[in-house]
NUVEXPA-535744 format. One line per 2 residues: number of its first residue (from 1); for each residue x, z, y of C-alpha. Coordinates in Angstrom, 3 decimals. Layout:
NUM) X:Z:Y  ...;
This chain:
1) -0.730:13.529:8.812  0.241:16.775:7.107;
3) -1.154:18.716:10.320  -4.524:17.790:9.191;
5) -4.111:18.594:5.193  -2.656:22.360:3.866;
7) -0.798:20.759:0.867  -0.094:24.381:-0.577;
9) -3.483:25.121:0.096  -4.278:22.145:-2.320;
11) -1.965:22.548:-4.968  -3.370:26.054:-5.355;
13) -6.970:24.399:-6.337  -6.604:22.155:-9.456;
15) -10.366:20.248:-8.490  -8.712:19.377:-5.047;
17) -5.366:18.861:-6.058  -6.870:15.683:-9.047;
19) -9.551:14.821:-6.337  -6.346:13.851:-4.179;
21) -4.803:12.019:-6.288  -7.884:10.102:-7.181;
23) -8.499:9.215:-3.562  -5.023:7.854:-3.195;
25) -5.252:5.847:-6.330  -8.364:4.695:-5.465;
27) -6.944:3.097:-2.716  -3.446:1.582:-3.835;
29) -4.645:1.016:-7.412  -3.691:-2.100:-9.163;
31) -1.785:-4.903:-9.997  -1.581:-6.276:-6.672;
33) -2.022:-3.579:-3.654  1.335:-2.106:-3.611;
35) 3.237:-5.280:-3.602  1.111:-6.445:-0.665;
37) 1.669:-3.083:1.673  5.366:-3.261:0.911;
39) 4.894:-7.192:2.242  3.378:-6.231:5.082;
41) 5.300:-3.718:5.570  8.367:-5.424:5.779;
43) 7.379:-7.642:8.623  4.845:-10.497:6.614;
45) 1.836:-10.466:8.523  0.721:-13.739:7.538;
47) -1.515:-14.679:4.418  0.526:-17.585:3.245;
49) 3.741:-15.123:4.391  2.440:-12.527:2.114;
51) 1.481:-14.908:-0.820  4.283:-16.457:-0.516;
53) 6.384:-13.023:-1.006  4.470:-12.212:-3.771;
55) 5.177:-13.724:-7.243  1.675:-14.968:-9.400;
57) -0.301:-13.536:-6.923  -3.594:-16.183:-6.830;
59) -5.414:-16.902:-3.042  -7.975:-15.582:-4.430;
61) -7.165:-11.924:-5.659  -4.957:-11.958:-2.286;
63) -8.118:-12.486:-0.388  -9.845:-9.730:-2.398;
65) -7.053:-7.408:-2.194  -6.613:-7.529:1.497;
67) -10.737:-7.062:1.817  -9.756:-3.948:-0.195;
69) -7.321:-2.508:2.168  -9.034:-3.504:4.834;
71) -12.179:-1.803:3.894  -10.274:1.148:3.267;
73) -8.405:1.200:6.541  -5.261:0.784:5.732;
75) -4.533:-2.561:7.209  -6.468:-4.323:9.773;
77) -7.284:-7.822:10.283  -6.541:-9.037:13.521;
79) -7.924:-12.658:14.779  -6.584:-14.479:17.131;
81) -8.440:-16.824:19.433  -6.376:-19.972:18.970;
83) -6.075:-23.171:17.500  -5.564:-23.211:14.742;
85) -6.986:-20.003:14.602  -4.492:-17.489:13.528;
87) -4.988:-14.788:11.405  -2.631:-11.563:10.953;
89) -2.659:-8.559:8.588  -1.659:-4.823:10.349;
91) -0.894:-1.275:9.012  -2.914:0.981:10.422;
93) -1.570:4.314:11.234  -3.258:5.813:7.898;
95) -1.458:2.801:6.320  1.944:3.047:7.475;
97) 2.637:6.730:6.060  2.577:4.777:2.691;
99) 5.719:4.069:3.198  7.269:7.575:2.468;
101) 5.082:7.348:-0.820  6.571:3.638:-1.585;
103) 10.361:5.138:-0.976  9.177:8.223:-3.505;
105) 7.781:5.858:-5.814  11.232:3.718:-5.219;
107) 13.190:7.119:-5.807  11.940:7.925:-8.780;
109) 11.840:4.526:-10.219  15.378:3.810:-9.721;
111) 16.545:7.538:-11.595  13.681:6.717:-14.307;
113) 15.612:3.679:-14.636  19.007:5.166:-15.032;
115) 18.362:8.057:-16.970  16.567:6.225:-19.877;
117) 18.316:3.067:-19.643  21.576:4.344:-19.101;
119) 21.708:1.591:-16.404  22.774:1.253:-12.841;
């Protein structure tokens, strides 16, 4: 991914450097959307696998939330021809370099954590 970007190059340009970070939040915004990547991520490709991994989430902002991603390519929606027919949520590639921003966002979390709480 980084052989198509010039990070430097964008950190040098405060316009492109926000308009970045807009486009990514744009994308995993909310309540809901990182919780669901990390589900998927972690092997549940399933919709009642993913609601089911995912506390108060309703069917219905599940179902929105996936369109979301979906329509943002960062999962795909595969359908297969069976019966029942059987449905499965993907990563695409653009999707699955989330993960290094999830483990930041895990990172940082964790020392937030410690450092104000004083806790382990």
């Amino acid at each position: 991914m980084s052989e198509f970007v010039n990070i430097s190059e964008v950190k040098k340009c405060q316009r492109k450097y926000v308009l970045a970070i807009n486009d990514t939040l744009n994308v995993i915004s909310g309540k809901w959307k990182l919780p669901i990547l990390a589900s998927i991520l972690y092997g549940n490709h399933r919709y009642k696998d993913i609601q089911a991994n995912i506390e108060k989430i309703t069917p219905r902002m599940l179902s929105k939330e996936l369109k979301e991603l979906e329509l943002n390519g960062v999962i795909r929606r595969i359908v297969y021809d069976s019966t029942p027919v059987r449905i499965e949520y993907k990563m695409t590639d653009s999707g699955k370099n989330i993960l290094s921003v999830l483990d930041s966002m895990i990172e940082w979390g964790l020392a937030h954590r410690k450092s104000t709480l004083n806790v382990d």
